[in-house]
N, C-alpha and C positions, 0 to 999 in steps of 0.2 A: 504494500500500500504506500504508494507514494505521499508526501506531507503540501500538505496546501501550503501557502504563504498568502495571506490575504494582506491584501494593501491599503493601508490608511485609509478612508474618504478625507478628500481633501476639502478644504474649506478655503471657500472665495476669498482674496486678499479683500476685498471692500467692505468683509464682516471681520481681520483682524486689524486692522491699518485705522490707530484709534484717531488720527487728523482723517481721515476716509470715512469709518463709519458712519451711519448714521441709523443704522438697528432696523425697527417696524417704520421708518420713518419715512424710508423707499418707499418711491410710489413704484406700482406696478410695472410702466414705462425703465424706470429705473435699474428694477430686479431684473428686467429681461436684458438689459444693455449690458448688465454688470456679471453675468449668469448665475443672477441668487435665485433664479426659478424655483419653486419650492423648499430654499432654504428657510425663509420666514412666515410666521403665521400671516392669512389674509389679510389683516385689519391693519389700516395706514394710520398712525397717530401723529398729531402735529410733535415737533420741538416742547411745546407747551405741554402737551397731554403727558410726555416720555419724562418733562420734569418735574411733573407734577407727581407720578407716579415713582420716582426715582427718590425726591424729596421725603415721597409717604416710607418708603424701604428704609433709608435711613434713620426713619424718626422710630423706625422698630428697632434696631438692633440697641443692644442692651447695655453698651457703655460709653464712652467719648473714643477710646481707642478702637470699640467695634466700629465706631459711626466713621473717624478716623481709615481704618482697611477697607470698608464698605466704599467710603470716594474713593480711595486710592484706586481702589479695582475697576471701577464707575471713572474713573479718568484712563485706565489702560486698554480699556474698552470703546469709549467715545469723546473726546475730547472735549468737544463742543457741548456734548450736554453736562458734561461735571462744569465746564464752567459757567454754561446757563443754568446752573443749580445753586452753584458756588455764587457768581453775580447777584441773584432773587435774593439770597439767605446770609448775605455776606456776615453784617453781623452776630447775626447768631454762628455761623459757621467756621469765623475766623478763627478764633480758639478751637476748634476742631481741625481744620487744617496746619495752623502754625501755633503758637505759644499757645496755651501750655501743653494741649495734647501731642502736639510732634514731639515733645521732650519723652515721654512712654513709648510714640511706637521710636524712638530711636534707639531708647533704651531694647528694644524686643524687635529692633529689625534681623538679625540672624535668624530669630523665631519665628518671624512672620514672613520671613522674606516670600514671594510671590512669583515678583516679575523686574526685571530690571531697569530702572527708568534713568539717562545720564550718561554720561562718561565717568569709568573707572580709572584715574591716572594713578601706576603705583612708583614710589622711589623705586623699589627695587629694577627698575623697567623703566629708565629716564628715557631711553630712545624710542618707547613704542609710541612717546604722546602723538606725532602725527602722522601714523594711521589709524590712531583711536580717532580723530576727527575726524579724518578721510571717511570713515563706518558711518558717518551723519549722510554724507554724499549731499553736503552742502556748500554754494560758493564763495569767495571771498564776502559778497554784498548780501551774502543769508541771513546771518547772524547780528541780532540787535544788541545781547544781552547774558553774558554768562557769571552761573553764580556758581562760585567755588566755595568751595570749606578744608579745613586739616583738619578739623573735630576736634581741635583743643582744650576748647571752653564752650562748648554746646549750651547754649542759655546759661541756667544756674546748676546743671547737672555734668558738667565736666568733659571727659575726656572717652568720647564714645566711637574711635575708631572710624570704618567703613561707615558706619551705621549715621554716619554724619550729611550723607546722600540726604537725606530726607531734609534736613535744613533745606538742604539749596532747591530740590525740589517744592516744599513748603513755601520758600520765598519767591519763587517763579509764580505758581498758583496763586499769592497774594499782588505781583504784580501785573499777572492778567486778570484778577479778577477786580484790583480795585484802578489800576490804571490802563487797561487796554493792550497792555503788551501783550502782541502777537504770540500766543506760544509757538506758534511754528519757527519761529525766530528767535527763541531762547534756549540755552542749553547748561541743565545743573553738571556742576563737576564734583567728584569726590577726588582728594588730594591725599592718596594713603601712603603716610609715613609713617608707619606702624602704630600701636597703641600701650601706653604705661599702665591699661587698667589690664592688670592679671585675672582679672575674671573674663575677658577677654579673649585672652591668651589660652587659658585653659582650657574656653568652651570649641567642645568638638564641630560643634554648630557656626561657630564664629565665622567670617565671611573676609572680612580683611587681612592684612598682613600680620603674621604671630610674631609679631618682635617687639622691643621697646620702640617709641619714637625716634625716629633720624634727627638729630640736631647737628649744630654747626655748621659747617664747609661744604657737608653735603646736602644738609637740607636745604641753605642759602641757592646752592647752585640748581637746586631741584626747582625750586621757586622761581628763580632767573630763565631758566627752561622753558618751564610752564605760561610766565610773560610774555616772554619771546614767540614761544609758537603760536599761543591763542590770539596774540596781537599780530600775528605777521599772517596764520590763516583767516582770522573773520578782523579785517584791521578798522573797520563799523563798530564793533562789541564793546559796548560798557564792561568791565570787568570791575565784577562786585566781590567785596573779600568779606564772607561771613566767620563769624565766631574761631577765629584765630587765637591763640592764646598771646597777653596782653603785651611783651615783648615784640616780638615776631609782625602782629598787628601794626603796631605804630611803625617798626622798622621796617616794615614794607609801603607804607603806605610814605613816609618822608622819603627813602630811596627812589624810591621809583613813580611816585604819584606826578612828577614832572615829565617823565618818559612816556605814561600807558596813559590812558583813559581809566583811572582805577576809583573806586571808590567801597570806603568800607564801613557798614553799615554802624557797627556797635562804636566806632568813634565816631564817623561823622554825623550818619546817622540819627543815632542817638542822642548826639550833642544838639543837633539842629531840631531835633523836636522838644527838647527841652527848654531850647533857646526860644522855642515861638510862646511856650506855658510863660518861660519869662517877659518874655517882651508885651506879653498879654497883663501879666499880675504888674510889670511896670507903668502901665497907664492907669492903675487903681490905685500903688501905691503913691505916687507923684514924686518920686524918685529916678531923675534920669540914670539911663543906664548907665553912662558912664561914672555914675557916681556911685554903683553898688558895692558890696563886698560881701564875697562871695567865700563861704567855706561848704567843703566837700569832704562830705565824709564815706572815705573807702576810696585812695587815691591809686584803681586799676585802670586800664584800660578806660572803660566806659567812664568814670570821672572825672580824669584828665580829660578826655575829648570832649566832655562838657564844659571844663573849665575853658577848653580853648576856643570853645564855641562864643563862649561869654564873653570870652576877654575880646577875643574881634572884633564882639559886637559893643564895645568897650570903645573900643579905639575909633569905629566907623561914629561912634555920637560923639569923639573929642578927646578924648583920654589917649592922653600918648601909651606909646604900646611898654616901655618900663613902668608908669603907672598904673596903667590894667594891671600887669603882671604881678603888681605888690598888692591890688588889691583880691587877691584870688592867696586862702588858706589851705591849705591840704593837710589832713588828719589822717593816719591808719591806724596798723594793730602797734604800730610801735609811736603810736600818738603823735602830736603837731609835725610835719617834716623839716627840721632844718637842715643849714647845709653841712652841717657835722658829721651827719650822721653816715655809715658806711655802708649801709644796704640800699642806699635809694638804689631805684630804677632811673634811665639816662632822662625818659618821659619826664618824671616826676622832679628834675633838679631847676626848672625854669620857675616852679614855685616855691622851691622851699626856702623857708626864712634864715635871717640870720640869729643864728641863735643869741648874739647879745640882746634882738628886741625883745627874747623872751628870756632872760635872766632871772626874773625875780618872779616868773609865775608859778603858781602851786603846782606840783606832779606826785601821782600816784606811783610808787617804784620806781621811778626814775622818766616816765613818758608823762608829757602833755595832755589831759584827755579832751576829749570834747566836750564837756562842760567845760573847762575851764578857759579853752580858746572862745568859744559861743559869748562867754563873759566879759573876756579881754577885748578881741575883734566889734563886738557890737556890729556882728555882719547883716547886710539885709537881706541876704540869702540861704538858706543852707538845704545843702542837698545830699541827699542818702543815695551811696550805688556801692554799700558796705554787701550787703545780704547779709547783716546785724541784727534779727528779729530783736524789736523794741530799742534800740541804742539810743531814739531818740525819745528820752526821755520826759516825765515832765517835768522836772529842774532845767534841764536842757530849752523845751518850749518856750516855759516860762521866760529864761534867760534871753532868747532871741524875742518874747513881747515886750520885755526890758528895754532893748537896746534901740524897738523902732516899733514906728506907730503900725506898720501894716508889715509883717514879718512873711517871707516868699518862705515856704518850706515845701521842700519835693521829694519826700521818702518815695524814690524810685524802684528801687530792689526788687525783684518778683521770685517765685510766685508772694503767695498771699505769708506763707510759713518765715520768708525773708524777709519784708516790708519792714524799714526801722520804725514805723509808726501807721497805726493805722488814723486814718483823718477824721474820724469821731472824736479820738482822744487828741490831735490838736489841735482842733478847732474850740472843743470844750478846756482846755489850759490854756488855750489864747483868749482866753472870753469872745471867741469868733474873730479877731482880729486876721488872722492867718490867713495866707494866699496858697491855696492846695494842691496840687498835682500828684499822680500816682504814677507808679509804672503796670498798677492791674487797675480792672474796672471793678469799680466802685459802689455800689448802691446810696442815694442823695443820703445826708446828714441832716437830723433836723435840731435844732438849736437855739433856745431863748426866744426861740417862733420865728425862726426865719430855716428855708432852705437850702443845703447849699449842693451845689451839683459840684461831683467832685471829676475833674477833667484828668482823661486818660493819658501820660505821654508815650504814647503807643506810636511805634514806628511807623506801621501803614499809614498812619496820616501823613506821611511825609515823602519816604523813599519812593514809592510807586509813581507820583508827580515829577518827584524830583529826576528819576530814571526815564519816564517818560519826555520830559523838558531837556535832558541829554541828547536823549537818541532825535528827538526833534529838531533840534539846534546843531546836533553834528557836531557837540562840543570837544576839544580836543584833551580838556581836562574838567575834574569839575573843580569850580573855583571856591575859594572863601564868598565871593560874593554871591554865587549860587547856589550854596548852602543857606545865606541868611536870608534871600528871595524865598526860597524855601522856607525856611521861617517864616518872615513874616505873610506869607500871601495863606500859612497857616493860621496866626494869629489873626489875622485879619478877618478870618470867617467867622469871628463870634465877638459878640461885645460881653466885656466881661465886666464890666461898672455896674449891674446892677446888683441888690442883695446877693450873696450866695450863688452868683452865676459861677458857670465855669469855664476855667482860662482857657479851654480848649475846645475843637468840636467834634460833635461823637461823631462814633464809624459807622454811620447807619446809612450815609451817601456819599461814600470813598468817590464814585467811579468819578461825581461834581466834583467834590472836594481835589480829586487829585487833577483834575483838568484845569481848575483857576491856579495848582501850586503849578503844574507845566509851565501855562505861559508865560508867569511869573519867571521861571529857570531859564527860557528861552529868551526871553528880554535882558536878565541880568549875562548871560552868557559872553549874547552879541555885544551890551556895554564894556564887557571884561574882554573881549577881541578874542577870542575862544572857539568863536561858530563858527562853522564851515555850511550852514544851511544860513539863508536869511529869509525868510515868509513873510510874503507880504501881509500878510493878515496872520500874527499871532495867534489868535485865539481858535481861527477858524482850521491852521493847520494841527495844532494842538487835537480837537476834536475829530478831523480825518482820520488821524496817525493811530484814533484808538480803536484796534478790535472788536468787534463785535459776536458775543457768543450765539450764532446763528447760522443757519444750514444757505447754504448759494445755491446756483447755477440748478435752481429750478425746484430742488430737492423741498421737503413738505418744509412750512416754514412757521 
């Protein structure tokens, strides 16, 4: 008896090819051109129906991380409709797609893994990077917009290897769905340089490379590589650096941010959405900017690039730039930074004081704490990027009600377990005076009978405008000035003078919100001599340039 071999049935590329598909969506004409003849059930559903139904399936599955692999798979499947689903529900969605839930499935991506979505660049393999792009079989003028990551410092959960893909995946999804960028024209990278987490290492499951992290000589040159190629193959592409660890970060980003098109979220970012909460609470407090002072408490990465956010914006209201710089304090775990001291980071020596200023202030074991700087400084700002749960105290509060009539306090930290304060307790130890920002959302505060809406400084409000007003401009860098456009054309969308308003505006109409921060980016750009695009009509290219999550060329709509 001879052995059969039966052969696969093959399946239409127009039902795997998820920029292709479009599911029950084909119309009959369709199915017959495409040869899905009998591959689909009869019944044609619009776009609408399939996200409506798509929507209903998510809101069944049983946790943030289920709802979480439910899109993923809903994106690897039809593009167009996870992000006509994503677009509809954005905010409710966004923490499902990026902070906090992508921090779990990153942690459980070896577990969950599925399907591959990205380029995998490993150190081990410096010279496969260009035919791993070649495999896109896209051309130099394809490419808008690439997000890398090393997985150093993944949000507030650390050092998660390969598993760090979903970042930059995560962040692509948040930039098509709140600002228009084509995903066909964006491409996430994982940068594997091995991982220090030994649970890691250990798991037989693990997907990345088993080794410790590459540093030094060779990780420098790995990095220089990876510039070099993705700037010389899509030489179009924004090149965005996520969650770097905080060395590395800033030292990539002063090296070479004159050379590439680079920009990196968790300092500039970050610093620029902060910058606009402040620029908002400055027109309440009646404090020019450049007259602020500014202490920051937890001087990593993300701090610093707040700081330097501030202090720019410092010197653009009048404050010469050695003025800003003295008036910005930096506290850590080894308390006030002066220049004595023998651990600083390179970052962090443009702030630190001279120790004679602080000669004669109280110290606990031998460090400065933050009470006692809050007391000396009488700053009108202070800002939390410790992930200190509670550091800001209320001695602390109190202290900065002290020293000024309307006191800016931004306990940023996330998640909620991190937060140095939550905004209940200092709004009620300021006697409501306080000007509030978070880095999670918030539910309002009510107080002495007034409400007060507590504004998110959430990066989506920011970056997806901001990346959009790049690629629109053809910027050849992004500038100081283009970060504070970004700011301000954020602050600008709320008035924040009334009772209990908030300094910021919620995520509930990204795709508006990040269209006015575009052409804001694209104006400051061409001012900064930067754009290689000039549109006659701002506003109006701005809104071309954004994707639409919708079926074309005829398909049900």
């Amino acid at each position: 008896m001879t052995q059969s071999h039966a052969r696969t049935p093959a399946t239409p590329s127009a039902l795997v090819d998820p920029l292709r598909n479009r599911g029950v969506a084909f119309t009959p004409e369709e199915r017959d051109a495409l040869g899905l003849t009998g591959r689909l059930p009869s019944g044609v559903l619009t776009l609408e129906r399939q996200a409506q139904r798509a929507y209903q399936q998510m809101q069944l599955q049983s946790s943030d991380l289920a709802k979480n692999v439910y899109l993923e798979q809903l994106h690897d499947r039809n593009e167009t409709l996870y992000f006509k689903v994503l677009a509809d529900h954005l905010a409710e969605l966004l923490p499902i797609v990026y902070d906090p839930t992508v921090g779990e499935a990153i942690e459980k991506y070896s577990h969950e893994y599925r399907h591959p979505r990205g380029i995998f660049l490993s150190i081990d393999q410096p010279d496969d990077m260009e035919r791993a792009f070649a495999t896109l079989e896209l051309g130099p003028e394809d490419v808008d917009l690439i997000v890398c990551t090393d997985a150093e410092e993944i949000l507030g959960i650390g050092d998660w290897g390969v598993g760090g893909i979903q970042i930059s995946v995560g962040k692509l999804a948040v930039y098509t769905a709140a600002a228009g960028i084509d995903p066909r024209r964006a491409v996430p990278v994982s940068l594997d340089v091995g991982t220090d987490r030994t649970s890691l290492q250990d798991d037989p499951l693990y997907l990345g490379n088993r080794h410790p992290r590459v540093r030094g000589t060779d990780y420098d040159a790995f990095i220089e590589k990876y510039l070099e190629t993705a700037s010389s193959t899509f030489p179009d592409a924004l090149l965005h650096f996520e969650d770097f660890g905080p060395s590395n970060a800033r030292r990539i980003l002063e090296q070479y941010g004159g050379r590439y098109r680079i920009f990196n979220d968790d300092m500039q970012g970050t610093g620029a959405i902060t910058l606009a909460a402040a620029l908002s609470a400055v027109k309440v407090s009646g404090v020019r900017m450049r007259d602020q002072k500014l202490v920051v408490f937890g001087a990593g990465t993300a701090g610093v690039g707040i700081a330097d956010q501030l202090r720019d914006a410092m010197i653009r209201d009048g404050a010469g730039p050695e003025q800003a710089a003295a008036q910005v304090w930096l506290v850590d775990k080894q308390g006030l930074l002066t220049r004595d001291m023998t651990d600083l980071r390179d970052f962090q020596q443009t702030y630190a004081r001279d120790p004679a200023e602080a000669a004669d202030w109280a110290r606990d074991d031998g460090a400065i704490s933050l009470l006692e700087t809050v007391r000396r400084v009488k700053p009108t700002i202070l800002l939390g990027t410790s992930t200190a749960h509670g550091a800001f105290t209320r001695e602390v509060v109190e202290a900065m009600s002290e020293g000024t009539e309307r006191p800016i306090i931004f306990p940023i930290s996330n998640p909620t377990s991190r937060i140095e304060a939550m905004p209940a307790d200092v709004i009620a130890w300021s006697r409501g005076k306080a000007l509030v920002a978070t880095g999670i959302p918030v539910a309002p505060v009510e107080h002495d009978g007034v409400t007060y809406q507590i504004g998110q400084a959430n990066n989506a409000l920011l970056y997806p405008g901001l990346g959009l007003g790049t690629i629109v401009s053809g910027a050849s860098q992004v500038t100081a000035g283009m970060l504070l456009a970004a700011a301000q054309a954020v602050a600008d969308q709320v008035d924040p003078s009334g009772p209990g308003a908030s300094l910021l505006p919620p995520v509930d109409d990204l795709r508006e919100s990040s269209a006015i921060t575009a052409t804001a980016v694209v104006k400051a750009a061409l001012d900064d001599g930067v754009a290689t695009s000039k549109p006659v009509d701002t506003a109006q290219a701005v809104r071309e340039a954004m994707w639409q999550p919708v079926y074309t060329d005829g398909a049900a709509a």
